[in-house]
C-alpha positions, 0 to 999 in steps of 0.5 A: 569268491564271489558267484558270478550271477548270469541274468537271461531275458525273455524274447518279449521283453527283449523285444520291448526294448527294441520297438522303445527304441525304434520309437524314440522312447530312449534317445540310445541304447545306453540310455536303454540299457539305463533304464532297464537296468541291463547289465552288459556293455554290448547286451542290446547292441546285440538283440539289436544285431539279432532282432532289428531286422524282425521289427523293421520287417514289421512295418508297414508300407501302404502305396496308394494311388491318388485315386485310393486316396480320393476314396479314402477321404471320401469314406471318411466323409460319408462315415462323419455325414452318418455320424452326424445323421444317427447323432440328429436322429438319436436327439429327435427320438428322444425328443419324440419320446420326451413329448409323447410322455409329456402329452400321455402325462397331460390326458392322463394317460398313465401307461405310456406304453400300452397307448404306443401299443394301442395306436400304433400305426392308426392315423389321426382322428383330429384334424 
């Protein structure tokens, strides 16, 4: 006699399935069961029946108005202008860094440091 082996899934991974399938992962739920190996004709039939309700109830659906819309991309453009804005910023400190070293490096100053420190906001004396 051969011993009947019954296999059990966890709530996860049936889950897993079921949200591949909601996202066209697996064009059916043979093509499902196939890929996973899952014995049983009507196995994800049934999860289906059990837990497809739960993930639909999961999705998401956002109604906006014109005006929240028109905000919306409104925000977006203002992030990317301060995008832009730190990326210009962040390129002319470094510059400015590049140049002050360079110009300690030319009057011989070996601290570059210690001079920012030093003069540090004093006004120019050569003009």
């Amino acid at each position: 006699m051969v011993p009947v082996v019954t296999v059990r899934y966890s709530e996860a991974f049936k889950l897993q399935v079921l949200r591949e399938l909601e996202e066209g992962k697996h064009r059916s739920l043979n093509a499902a069961q196939e890929a996973y190996a899952i014995k049983g004709h009507g196995t994800v039939r049934r999860w289906l029946r059990r837990y497809g309700r739960e993930q639909l109830a999961r999705r998401v659906i956002r109604v906006e108005t014109t005006k929240e819309r028109d905000e919306l991309k409104r925000l977006k453009e203002r992030v990317r202008q301060l995008e832009r804005a730190l990326s210009d910023a962040t390129l002319d400190l470094s510059l400015e860094r590049a140049y002050v070293k360079l110009a300690c490096r030319r009057a011989g100053i070996a601290d570059v440091e210690d001079f920012k420190k030093k003069n540090s906001g004093q006004p120019s004396t050569t003009r």
